[in-house]
Structures are given as C-alpha cells and as structure tokens.
C-alpha positions in Angstrom: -34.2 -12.4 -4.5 -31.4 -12.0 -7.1 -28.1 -13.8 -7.3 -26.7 -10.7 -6.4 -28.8 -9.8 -3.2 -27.9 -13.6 -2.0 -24.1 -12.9 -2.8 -24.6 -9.9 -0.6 -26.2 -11.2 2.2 -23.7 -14.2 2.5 -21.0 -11.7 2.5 -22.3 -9.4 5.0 -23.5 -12.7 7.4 -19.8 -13.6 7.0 -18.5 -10.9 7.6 -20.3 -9.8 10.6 -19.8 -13.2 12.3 -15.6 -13.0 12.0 -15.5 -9.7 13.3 -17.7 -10.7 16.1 -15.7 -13.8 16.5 -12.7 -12.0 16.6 -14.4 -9.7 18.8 -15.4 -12.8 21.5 -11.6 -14.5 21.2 -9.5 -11.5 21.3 -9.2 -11.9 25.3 -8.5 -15.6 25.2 -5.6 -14.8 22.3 -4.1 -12.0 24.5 -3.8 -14.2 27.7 -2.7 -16.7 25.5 0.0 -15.0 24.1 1.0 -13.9 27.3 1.5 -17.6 28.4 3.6 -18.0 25.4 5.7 -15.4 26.5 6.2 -16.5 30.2 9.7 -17.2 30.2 9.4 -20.1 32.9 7.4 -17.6 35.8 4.5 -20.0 35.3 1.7 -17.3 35.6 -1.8 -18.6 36.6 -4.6 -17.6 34.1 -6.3 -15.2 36.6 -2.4 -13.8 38.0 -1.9 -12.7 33.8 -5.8 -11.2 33.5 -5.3 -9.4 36.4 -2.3 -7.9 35.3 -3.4 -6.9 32.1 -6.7 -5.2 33.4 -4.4 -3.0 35.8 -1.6 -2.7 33.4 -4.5 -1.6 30.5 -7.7 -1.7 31.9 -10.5 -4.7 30.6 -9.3 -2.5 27.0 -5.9 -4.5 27.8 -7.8 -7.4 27.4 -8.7 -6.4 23.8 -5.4 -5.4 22.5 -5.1 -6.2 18.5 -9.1 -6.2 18.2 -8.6 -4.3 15.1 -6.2 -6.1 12.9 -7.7 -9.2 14.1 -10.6 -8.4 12.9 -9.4 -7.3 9.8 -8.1 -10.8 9.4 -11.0 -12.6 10.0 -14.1 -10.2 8.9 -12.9 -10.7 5.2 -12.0 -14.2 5.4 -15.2 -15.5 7.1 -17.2 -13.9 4.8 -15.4 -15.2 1.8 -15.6 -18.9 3.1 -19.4 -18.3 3.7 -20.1 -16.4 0.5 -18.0 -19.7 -1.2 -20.2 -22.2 0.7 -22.9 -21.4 0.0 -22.0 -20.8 -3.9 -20.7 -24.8 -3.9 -23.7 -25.6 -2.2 -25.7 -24.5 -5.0 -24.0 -25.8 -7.3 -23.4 -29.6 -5.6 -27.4 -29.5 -4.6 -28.4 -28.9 -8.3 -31.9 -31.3 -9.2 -31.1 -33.1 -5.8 -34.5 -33.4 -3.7 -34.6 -31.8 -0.4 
C-alpha cells in the first residue's frame, strides 16, 4: 500500500474511534455536568438520569453529541495519523 493509502487509513481509524468515543461518553459528560451544576441539592446519579430521560427522553442523555464529536473525531485522528508517522520514523532499521 502507498504512503498515502496508510495516511488515509490512520486518519479514517482515528477518526471513527473519537466520534465513537464521543459517542460512548456523551451520557457520562451530561450527568456529569449536571452534578457540576447541583447547587448544593446533592442529586443521586440515578435521581439526575431519570430526570433527564423524562425531561428529554434517553436523547437527553446525548445532548451535545454533535459538537463533541466534532471535537474529538478530528483530534483522534490527527494524534493517530501522528503516531503512527513517529512510529515510522523512531522504528527505522530497528529489528522487530
């Protein structure tokens, strides 16, 4: 394969991973949030889920997806794509 089919492929694996990570965490970084912003009432975990999902549905649970994943879709598939290219380059005549 050519330099520029492994540059590709790196990019896309990267890429595809941070949105799905961002995908996976959203929920945890809503709830979160929502801790963050308790003001003393010292919501349990479940009281603040259930909330959302009646407030928003389970969709509440994934509020921001989408510029979250813009943030990290890009980014994880630069750091992978620059991995990889150091790799190469700090592996050079070294026996595997």
């Amino acid at each position: 394969s050519t330099k520029a089919e492994v540059f590709l492929t790196n990019m896309t694996a990267g890429t595809v991973a941070g949105a799905a990570a961002a995908l996976i965490t959203t929920p945890f970084d809503v709830i979160k949030t929502q801790r963050q912003i308790d003001n003393g009432t010292h919501r349990t975990v479940g009281k603040i889920v259930r909330e959302i999902v009646k407030e928003g549905g389970v969709g509440g649970l994934f509020t921001g997806w989408i510029p979250r994943m813009g943030r990290a879709a890009p980014s994880c598939g630069i750091v992978l794509t620059s991995y990889e290219l150091l790799k190469t380059f700090t592996t050079v005549g070294q026996v595997t």
